[in-house]
C-alpha positions, 0 to 999 in steps of 0.5 A: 406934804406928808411922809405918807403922800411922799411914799405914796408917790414914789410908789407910783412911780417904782412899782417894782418896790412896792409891797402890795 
């Protein structure tokens, strides 16, 4: 797994730190 699908995950479940 990837630096990038790690990220991508716990964007998913954080959303409130995501950068959109």
């Amino acid at each position: 797994m990837s630096c990038q699908g790690i990220a991508t995950s716990f964007a998913k479940k954080a959303p409130n730190i995501d950068h959109d």
